[in-house]
C-alpha atoms as a printed R data frame, in Angstrom:
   type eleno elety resid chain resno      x       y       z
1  ATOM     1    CA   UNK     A     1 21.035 -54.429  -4.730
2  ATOM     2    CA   UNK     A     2 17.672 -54.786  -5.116
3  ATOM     3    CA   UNK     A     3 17.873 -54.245  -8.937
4  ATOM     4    CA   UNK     A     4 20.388 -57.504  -9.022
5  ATOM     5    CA   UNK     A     5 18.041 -59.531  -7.202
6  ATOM     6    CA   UNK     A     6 15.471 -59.072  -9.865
7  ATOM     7    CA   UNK     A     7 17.834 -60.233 -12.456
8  ATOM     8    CA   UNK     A     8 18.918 -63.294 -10.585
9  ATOM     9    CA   UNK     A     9 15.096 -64.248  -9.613
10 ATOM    10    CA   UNK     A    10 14.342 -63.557 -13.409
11 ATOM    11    CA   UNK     A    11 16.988 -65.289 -14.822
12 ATOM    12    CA   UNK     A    12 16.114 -68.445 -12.662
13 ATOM    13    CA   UNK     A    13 12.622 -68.075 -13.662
14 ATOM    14    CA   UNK     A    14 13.759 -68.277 -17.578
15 ATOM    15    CA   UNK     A    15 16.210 -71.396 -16.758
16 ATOM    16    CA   UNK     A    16 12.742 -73.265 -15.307
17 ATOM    17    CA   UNK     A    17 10.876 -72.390 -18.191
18 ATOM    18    CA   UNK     A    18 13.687 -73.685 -20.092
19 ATOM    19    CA   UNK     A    19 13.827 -76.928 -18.326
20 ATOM    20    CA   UNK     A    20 10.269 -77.699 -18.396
21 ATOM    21    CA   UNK     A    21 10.165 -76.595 -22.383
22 ATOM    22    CA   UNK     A    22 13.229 -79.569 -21.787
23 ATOM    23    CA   UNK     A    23 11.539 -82.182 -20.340
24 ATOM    24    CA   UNK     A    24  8.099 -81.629 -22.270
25 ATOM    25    CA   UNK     A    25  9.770 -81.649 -25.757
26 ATOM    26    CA   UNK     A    26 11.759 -85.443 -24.350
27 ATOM    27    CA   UNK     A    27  7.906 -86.336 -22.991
28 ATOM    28    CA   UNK     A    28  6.737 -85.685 -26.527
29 ATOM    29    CA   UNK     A    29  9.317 -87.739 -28.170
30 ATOM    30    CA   UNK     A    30  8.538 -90.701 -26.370
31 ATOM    31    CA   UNK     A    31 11.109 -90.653 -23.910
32 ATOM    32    CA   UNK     A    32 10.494 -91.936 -20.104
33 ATOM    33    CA   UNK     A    33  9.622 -89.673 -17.506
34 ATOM    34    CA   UNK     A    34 13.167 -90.849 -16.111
35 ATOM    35    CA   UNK     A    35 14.754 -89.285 -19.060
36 ATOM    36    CA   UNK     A    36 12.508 -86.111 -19.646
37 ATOM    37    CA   UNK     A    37 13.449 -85.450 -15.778
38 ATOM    38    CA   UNK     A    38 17.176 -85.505 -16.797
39 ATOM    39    CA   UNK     A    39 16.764 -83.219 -19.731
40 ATOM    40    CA   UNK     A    40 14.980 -81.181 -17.350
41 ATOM    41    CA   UNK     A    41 18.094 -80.884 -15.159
42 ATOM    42    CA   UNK     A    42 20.776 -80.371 -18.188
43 ATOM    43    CA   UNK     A    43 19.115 -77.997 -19.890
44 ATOM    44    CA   UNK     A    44 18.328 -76.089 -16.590
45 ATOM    45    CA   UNK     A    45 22.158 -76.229 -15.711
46 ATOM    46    CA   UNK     A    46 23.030 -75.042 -19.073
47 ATOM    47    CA   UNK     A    47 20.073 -72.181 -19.143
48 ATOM    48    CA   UNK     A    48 21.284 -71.087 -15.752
49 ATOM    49    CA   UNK     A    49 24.725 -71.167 -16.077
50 ATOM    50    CA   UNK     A    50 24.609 -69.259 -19.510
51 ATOM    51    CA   UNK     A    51 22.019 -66.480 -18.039
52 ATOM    52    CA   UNK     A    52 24.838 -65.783 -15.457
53 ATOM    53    CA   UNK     A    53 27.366 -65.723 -17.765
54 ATOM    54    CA   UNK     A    54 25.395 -62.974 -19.895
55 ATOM    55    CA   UNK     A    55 24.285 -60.546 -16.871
56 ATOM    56    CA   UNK     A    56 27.769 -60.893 -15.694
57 ATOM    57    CA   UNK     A    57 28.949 -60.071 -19.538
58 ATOM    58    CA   UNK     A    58 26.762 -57.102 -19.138
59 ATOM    59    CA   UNK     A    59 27.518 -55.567 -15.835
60 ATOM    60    CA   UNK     A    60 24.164 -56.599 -14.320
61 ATOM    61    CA   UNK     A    61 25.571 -59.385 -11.762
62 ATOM    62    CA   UNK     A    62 29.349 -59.576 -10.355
63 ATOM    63    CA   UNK     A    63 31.896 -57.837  -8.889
């Protein structure tokens, strides 16, 4: 249990770092902080929802 709960914490960790790596590379494009924020949240859906996918591809999450 406690094992699973390291790979969920971690795996929402990486989808952060992949949402502010996101949002900076919109920022340093030019885009408007109104924009970089919704890369931000796409690409943190998409990070997310793809890290669960893997672990549960794995055996690491799931039933």
């Amino acid at each position: 249990m406690q094992q699973t709960l390291m790979y969920v914490i971690i795996a929402i960790l990486t989808a952060l770092v992949a949402a502010l790596a996101g949002s900076f590379v919109t920022v340093i494009e030019g885009g408007r902080p109104t924009t970089a924020f919704k890369a931000g949240a796409f690409t943190f859906a998409g990070a997310l929802t793809l890290l669960v996918v893997v672990m549960d591809a794995i055996g690491v999450v799931g039933s």
